[in-house]
Each structure stands twice: as C-alpha cells, then as structure tokens.
SEMARFI-26251 format. One record per residue (C-alpha): residue number from 1; residue in three letters; x, y, z. Coordinates in nm, 3 decimals. Layout:
[NUM ALA [X Y Z]]
...
//
This chain:
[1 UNK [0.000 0.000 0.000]]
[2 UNK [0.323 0.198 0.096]]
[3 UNK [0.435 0.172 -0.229]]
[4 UNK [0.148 0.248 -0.422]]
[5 UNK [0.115 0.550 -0.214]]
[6 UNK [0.465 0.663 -0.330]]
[7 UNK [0.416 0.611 -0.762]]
[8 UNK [0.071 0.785 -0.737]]
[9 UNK [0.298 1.073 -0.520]]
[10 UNK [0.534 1.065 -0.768]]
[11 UNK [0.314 1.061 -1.071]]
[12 UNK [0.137 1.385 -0.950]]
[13 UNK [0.459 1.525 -0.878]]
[14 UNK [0.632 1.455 -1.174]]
[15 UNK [0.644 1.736 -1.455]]
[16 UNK [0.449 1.736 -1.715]]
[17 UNK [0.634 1.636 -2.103]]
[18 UNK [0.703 1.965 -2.205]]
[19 UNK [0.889 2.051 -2.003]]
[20 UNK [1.207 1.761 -2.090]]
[21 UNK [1.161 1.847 -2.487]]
[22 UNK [1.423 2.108 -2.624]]
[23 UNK [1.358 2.516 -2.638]]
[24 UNK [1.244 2.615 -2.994]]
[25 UNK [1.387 2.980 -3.041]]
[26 UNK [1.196 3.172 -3.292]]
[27 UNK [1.376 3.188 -3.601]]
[28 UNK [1.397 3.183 -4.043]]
[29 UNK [1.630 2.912 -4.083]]
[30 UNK [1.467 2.559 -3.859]]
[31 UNK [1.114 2.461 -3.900]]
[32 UNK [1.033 2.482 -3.563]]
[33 UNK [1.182 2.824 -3.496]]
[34 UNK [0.983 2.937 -3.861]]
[35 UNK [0.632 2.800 -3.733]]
[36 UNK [0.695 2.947 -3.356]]
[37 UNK [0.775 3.296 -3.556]]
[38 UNK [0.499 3.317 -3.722]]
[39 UNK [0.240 3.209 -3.475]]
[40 UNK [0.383 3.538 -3.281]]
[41 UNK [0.406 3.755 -3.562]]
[42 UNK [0.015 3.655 -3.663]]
[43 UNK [-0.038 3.747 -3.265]]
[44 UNK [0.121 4.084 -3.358]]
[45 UNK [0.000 4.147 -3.706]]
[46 UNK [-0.375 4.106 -3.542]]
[47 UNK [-0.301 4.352 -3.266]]
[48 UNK [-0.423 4.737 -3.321]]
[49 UNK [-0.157 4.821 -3.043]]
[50 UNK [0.151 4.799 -3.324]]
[51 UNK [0.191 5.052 -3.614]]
[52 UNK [0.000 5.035 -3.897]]
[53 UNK [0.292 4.882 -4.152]]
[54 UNK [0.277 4.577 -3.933]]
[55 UNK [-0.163 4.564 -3.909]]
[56 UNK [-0.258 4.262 -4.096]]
[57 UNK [0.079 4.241 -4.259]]
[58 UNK [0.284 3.912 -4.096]]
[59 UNK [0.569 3.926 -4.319]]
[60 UNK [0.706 4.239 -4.170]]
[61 UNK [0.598 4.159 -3.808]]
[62 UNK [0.820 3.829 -3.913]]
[63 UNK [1.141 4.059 -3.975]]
[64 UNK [1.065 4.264 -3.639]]
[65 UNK [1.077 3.991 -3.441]]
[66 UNK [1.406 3.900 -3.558]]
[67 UNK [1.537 4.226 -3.542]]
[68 UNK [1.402 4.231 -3.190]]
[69 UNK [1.558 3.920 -3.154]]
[70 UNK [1.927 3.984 -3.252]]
[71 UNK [1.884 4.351 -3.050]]
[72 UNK [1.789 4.165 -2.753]]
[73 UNK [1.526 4.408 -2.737]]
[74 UNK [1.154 4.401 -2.681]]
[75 UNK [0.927 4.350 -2.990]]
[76 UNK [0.638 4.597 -2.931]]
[77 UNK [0.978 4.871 -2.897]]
[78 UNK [1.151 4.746 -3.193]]
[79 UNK [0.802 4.747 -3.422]]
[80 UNK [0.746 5.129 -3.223]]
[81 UNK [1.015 5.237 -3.320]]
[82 UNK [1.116 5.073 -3.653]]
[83 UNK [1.002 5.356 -3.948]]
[84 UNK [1.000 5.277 -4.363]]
[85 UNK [1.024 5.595 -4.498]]
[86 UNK [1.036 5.550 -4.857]]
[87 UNK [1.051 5.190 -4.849]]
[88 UNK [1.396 5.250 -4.668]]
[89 UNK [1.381 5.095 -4.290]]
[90 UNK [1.493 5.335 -4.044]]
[91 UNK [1.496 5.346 -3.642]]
[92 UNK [1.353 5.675 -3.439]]
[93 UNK [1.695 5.839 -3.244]]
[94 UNK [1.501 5.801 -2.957]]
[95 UNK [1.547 5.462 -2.971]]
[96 UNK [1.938 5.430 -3.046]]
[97 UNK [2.034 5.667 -2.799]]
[98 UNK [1.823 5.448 -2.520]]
[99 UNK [1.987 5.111 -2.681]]
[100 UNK [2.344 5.307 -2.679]]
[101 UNK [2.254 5.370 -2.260]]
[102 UNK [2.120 5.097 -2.211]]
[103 UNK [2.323 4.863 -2.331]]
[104 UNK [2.624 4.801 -2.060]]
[105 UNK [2.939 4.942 -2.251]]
[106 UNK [2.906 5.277 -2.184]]
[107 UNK [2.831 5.572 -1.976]]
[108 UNK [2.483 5.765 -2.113]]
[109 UNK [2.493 6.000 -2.405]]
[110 UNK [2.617 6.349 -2.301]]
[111 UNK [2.634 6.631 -2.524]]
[112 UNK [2.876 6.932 -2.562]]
[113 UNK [2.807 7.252 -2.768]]
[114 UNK [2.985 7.554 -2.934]]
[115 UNK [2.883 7.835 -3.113]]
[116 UNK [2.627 8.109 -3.092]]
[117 UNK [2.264 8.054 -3.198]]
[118 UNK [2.204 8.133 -3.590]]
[119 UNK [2.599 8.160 -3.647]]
[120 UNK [2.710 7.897 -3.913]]
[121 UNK [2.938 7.697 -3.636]]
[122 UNK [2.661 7.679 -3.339]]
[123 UNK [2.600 7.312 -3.316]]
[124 UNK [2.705 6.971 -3.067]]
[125 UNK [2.856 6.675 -3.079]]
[126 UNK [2.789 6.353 -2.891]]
[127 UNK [3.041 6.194 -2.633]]
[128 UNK [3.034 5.914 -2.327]]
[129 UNK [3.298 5.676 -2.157]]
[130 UNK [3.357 5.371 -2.219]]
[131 UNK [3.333 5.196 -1.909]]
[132 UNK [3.586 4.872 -1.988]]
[133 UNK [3.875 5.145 -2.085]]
[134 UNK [3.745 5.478 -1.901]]
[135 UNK [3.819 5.663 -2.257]]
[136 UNK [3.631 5.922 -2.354]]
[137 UNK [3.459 5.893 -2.720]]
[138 UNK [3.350 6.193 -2.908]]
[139 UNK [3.132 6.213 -3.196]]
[140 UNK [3.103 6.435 -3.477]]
[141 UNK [3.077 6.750 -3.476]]
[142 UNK [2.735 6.848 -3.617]]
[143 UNK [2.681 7.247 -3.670]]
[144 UNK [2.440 7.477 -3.885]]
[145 UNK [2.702 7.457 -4.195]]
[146 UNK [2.651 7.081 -4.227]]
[147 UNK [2.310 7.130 -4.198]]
[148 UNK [2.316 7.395 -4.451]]
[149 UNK [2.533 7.228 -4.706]]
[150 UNK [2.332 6.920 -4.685]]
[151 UNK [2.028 7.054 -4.747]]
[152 UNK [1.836 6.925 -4.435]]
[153 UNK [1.690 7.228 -4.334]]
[154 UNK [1.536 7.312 -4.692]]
[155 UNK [1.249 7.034 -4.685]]
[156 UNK [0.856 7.148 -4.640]]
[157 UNK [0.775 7.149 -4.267]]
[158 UNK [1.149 7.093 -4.157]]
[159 UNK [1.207 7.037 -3.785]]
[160 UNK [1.565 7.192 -3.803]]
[161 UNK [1.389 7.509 -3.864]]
[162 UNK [1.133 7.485 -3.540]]
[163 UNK [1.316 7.237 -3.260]]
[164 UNK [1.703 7.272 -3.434]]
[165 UNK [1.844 7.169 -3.035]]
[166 UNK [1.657 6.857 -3.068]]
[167 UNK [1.818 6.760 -3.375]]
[168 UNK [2.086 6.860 -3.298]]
[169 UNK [2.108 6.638 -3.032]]
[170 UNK [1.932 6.327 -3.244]]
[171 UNK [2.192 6.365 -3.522]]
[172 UNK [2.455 6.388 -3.353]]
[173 UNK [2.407 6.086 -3.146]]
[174 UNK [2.313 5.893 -3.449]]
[175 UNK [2.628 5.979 -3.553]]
[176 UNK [2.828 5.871 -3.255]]
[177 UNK [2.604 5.513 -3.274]]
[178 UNK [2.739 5.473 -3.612]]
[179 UNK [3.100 5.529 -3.577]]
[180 UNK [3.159 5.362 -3.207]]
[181 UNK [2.851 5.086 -3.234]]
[182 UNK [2.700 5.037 -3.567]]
[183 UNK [2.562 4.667 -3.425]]
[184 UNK [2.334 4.779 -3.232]]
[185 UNK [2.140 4.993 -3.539]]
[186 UNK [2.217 4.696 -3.746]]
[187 UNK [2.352 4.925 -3.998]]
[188 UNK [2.028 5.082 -4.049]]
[189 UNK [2.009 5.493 -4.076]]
[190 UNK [1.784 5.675 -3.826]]
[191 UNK [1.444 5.819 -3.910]]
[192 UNK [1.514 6.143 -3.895]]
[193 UNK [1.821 6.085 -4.174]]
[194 UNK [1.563 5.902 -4.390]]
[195 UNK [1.353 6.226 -4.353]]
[196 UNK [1.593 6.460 -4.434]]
[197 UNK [1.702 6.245 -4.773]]
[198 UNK [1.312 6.223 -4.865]]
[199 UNK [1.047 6.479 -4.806]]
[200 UNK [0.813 6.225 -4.662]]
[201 UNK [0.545 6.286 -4.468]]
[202 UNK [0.308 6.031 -4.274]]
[203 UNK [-0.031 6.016 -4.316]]
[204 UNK [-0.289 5.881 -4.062]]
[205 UNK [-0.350 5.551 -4.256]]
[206 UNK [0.076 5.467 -4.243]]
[207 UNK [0.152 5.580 -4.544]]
[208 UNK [0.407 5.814 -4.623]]
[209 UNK [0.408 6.073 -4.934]]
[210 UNK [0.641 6.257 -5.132]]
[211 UNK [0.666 6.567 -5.336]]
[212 UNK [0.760 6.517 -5.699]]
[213 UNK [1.060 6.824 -5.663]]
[214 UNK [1.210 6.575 -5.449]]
[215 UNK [1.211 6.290 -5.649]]
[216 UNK [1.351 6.496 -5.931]]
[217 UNK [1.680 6.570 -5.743]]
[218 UNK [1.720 6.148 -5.751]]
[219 UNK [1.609 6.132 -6.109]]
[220 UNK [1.869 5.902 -6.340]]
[221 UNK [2.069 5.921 -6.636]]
[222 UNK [1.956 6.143 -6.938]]
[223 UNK [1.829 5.914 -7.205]]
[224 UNK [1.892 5.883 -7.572]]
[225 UNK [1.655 6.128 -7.698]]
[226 UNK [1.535 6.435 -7.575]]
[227 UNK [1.160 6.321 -7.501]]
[228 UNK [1.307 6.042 -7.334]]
[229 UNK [1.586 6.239 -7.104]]
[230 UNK [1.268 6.510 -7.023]]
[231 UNK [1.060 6.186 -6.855]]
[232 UNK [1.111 6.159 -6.506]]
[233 UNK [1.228 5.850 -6.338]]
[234 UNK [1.058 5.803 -5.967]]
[235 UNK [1.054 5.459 -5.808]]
[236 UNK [0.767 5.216 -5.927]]
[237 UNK [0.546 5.241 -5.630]]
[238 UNK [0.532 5.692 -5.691]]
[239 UNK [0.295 5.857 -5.891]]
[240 UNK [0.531 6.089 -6.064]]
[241 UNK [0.239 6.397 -6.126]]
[242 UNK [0.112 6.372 -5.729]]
[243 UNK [0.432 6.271 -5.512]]
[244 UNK [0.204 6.014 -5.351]]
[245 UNK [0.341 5.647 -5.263]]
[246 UNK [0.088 5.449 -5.449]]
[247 UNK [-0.106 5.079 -5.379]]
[248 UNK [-0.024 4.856 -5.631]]
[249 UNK [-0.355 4.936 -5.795]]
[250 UNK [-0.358 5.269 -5.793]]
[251 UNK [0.044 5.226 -5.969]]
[252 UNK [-0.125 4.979 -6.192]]
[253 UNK [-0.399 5.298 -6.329]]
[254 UNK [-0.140 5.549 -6.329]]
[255 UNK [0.096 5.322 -6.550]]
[256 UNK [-0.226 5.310 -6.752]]
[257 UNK [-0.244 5.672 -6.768]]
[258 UNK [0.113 5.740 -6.867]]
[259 UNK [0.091 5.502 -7.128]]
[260 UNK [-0.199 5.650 -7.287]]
[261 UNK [-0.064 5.982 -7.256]]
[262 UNK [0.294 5.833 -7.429]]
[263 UNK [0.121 5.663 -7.723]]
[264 UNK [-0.096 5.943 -7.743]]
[265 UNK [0.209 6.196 -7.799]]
[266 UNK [0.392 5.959 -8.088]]
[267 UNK [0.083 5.937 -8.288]]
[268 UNK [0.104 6.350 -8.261]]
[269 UNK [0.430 6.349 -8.380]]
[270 UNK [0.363 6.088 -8.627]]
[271 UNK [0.067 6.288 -8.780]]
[272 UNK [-0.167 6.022 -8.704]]
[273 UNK [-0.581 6.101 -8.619]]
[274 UNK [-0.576 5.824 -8.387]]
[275 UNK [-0.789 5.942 -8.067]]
[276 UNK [-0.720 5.895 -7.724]]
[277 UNK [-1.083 5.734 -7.677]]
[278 UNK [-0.961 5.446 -7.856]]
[279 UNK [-0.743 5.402 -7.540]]
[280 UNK [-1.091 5.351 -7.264]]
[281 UNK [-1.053 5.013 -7.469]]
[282 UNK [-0.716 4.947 -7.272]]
[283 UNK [-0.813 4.734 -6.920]]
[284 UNK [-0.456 4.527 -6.885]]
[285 UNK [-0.107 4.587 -7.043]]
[286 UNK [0.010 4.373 -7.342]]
[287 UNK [0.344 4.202 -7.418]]
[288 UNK [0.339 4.398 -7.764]]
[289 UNK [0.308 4.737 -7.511]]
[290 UNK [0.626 4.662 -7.370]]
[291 UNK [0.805 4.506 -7.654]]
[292 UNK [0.659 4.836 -7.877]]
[293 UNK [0.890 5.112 -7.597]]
[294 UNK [1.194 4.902 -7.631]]
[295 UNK [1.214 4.947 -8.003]]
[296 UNK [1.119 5.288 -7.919]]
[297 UNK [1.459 5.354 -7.704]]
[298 UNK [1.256 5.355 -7.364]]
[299 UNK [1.371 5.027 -7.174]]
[300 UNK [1.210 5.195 -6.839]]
[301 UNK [0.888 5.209 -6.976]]
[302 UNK [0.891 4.878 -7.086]]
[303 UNK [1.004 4.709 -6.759]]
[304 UNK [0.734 4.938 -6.595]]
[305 UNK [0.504 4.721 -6.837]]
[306 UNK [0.636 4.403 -6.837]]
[307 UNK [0.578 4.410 -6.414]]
[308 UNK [0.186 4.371 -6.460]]
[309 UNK [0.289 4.059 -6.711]]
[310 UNK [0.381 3.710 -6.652]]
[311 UNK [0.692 3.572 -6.550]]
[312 UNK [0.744 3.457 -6.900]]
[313 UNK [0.625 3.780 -7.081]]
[314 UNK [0.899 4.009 -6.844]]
[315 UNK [1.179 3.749 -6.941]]
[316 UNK [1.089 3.828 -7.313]]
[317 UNK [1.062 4.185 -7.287]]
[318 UNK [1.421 4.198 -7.087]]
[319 UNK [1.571 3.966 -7.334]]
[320 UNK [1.459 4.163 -7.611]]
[321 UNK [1.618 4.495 -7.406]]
[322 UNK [1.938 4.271 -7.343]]
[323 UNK [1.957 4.219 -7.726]]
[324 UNK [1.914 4.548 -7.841]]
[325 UNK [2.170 4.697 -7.598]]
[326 UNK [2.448 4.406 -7.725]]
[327 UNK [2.335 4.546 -8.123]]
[328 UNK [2.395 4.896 -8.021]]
[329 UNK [2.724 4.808 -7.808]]
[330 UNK [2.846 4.585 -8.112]]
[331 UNK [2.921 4.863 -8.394]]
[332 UNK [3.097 5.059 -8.118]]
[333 UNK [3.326 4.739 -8.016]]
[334 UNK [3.429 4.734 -8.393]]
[335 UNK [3.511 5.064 -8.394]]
[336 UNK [3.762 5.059 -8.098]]
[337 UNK [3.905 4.795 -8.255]]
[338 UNK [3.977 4.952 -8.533]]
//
C-alpha cells in the first residue's frame, strides 16, 4: 500500500512532457523556430496596439521579431520604433540613444556645444565613456554649416527650422552610434536621416508621401533622346504627377495613364488622327506594349510594363532589351578595334 502511495505521489509530482523536450527559439532558418515565428508575428499582425505597416501584414511583423531578436530588445519597442520611410527601414533616435545607454558598454549620451545661436558653427557633438577602458569617445561634430550644405533644413515642414536643439542632439548621437557601435542599429540609418534624404510625410493611414521636386533631385541618367531624357524617373510604387506612394492598384492605373498619354504623344508626332478614346478600350497591359517602348529607345517604360505581365512575358521583354543593348554596343566594339 506503501508503495502504491509513493508512484501515485510521484506521478502527481512529476512534470508534465514539455517541459524535458528542447527550447524552440523563434527563427527563419529551422522549422520549428519558422512555425513558432509566425504564430507570434500573426499574434502581432492582429493587434491594433503595433503601427499600422505591421496591421494585418505578418511578413514584416516576421522581420521585427528578428530584429528584436538579434537587439535583444523588446518586440512591441523594436516594431514602435522601426520607421519605412520611402521603403527604406529606419529606427527613431530616440530609440538608439536608449539602446546606446542601455546597453552596458558605456556611460549615457552626453552632449557638448559651441557656437552662438544662428551663427554657421553653433552646433554639438555627442560623447560618453567607455566603461571597460574609461576613454572618452566623441562624436562628430554636427553644426548649422553641415546642416546647410546638406540641405536638411530646406524640406517642407522641416524640424531643423522649429526644434534645431533637438536635432541637434538626435543627429549627432546617431552619428556617434554609427561610428563607435553600428551593431546595435544593425547598420540601419535613423528616421530622422531618412527624412531629411526624402520629403516624406506620414499620413494617418501609415503611409508616407512625397513631393515630386524631391524625387527629381534622384532622377537618373539622361536618355537617348530628348523626349526620353525630359521623362522623369521616380521609383515604381510613386505617382510621378502627385508625389504620392501608391497601392499597387492605384500604380497599376497610373501606369495606364502614362501610357496613354505616351502613345498618345507619338501618334502626334507621327501625324496620325488616332484618338485617345480608342485608349478607354485598354483594361490590362500587353506584351506587344512593352516590346513596342523598347524598339522605341525607352527600356524603363517597358520594364514598368512588363511588371503587370507574366513571368514569362517580363523574361521576353528583358531579353529583347538585353539584345538590343548588345546590337547597339556591337558597332561601337568594332570601332575601338579599329
């Protein structure tokens, strides 16, 4: 009786199976680690408490988490604090300069300044200890000529014109994270930076827009004809008359729209009557669209084309870009030859 006593004791005391199998850390690489990620980023992507680029969306609640992970950092803070301005990832300065106190190695951020207000040298620079050596590190020093050459203070709705301390302060310790611990921003720039590059501003459903002057200053390489080198080149997801970061069906219309307006202009200069109501006919782009631009000289317009295509249709159209660049290239081979 004794001894039955004992196993039931021992049965009730003994822990339950989970508890002997091994720890599954969330992660891309091992099946168990990709299914535990997931379940949490679905947990996450469901929750109105996270930004809206992560509502609904699991794939980028997926990279947070292992951002968060890697940081050793906590994932509501990482996804608060994590911006895409411009489709560029870029973390608030808020956030590095807590990670950069926080993290053990060194003394908190203090700053130092010089200058008078308005004068081109007023500005501050970033510096703490280390505490394993007891050196002092100093950043960079960041003052109004910077700013000035650089152009941050000309964007619409600036900060460095209304709160310039405060960024002073943010860009200079962004600086100091990147040249004494770049880990621990994983080599991403800060939000503010991102800002200053593109005049992006954030609307109340997440997304962020920007003015067509600015995309001008990152426009490409002329083309080969005049027409061609006066088109502006914007990234795909921009309407290029608005500024505004488009869905993909609103990019879809407005690729619609420019191609009307395109064909529209060579019949003009052809002398044609066509008329652009024969265009309302147009609901999808064609593989003869796209292939039609690259005999035209306009490879960029037939890419943007060939992306609303099959797989198979945008390997023909960039072959058939591939070839004419090698039969332009070849006459000028022979010549250097010669």
């Amino acid at each position: 009786m004794t001894e039955v006593a004992t196993s039931i004791h021992s049965l009730r005391n003994q822990p339950p199976a989970e508890a002997s199998l091994p720890v599954v850390r969330a992660s891309f690489f091992d099946l168990q680690g990709f299914e535990l990620l997931q379940r949490v980023a679905k947990a996450f992507a469901s929750s109105t408490l996270v930004p809206q680029t992560y509502q609904g969306n699991v794939a980028n609640c997926m990279i947070a988490l292992n951002l968060a992970e890697r940081l050793r950092a906590d994932a509501l803070m990482v996804m608060q604090n994590l911006y895409i301005v411009h489709g560029n990832p870029g973390w608030s300065s808020k956030f590095l300069i807590a990670s950069v106190n926080t993290c053990g190695r060194y003394e908190s951020l203090r700053y130092e300044w010089r200058g008078e207000k308005g004068a081109d040298d007023y500005g501050c620079r970033a510096w703490t200890v280390e505490k394993s050596t007891g050196e002092k590190l100093h950043g960079v020093w960041i003052d109004w000529k910077m700013v000035k050459a650089e152009g941050w203070n000309k964007k619409s709705g600036s900060k460095w014109l209304t709160m310039e301390d405060q960024m002073f302060v943010y860009r200079s310790a962004a600086f100091w994270q990147r040249a004494y611990a770049p880990e621990i921003s994983m080599g991403l720039p800060s939000q503010e930076e991102l800002a200053d590059t593109y005049d992006a501003k954030r609307g109340e459903d997440g997304v962020y827009e920007v003015p067509l002057e600015d995309l001008q200053k990152q426009r490409r390489a002329p083309r080969a004809t005049a027409s061609q080198a006066a088109a502006l080149s914007a990234p795909d997801d921009v309407d290029t008359s608005t500024g505004e970061v488009l869905s993909q069906q609103q990019f879809r219309n407005a690729m619609q729209q420019r191609r009307q307006a395109e064909q529209v202009r060579v019949n003009d200069d052809r002398g044609d009557a066509s008329e652009p109501e024969q265009f309302d006919q147009i609901n999808q782009p064609t593989l003869e669209e796209a292939l039609a631009f690259v005999r035209k000289g306009d490879p960029d317009m037939a890419r943007d084309i060939a992306r609303s295509l099959s797989e198979k249709d945008q390997a023909i159209v960039e072959q058939t870009i591939n070839n004419q660049q090698a039969s332009a290239d070849r006459p000028r081979r022979q010549r250097n030859l010669e």
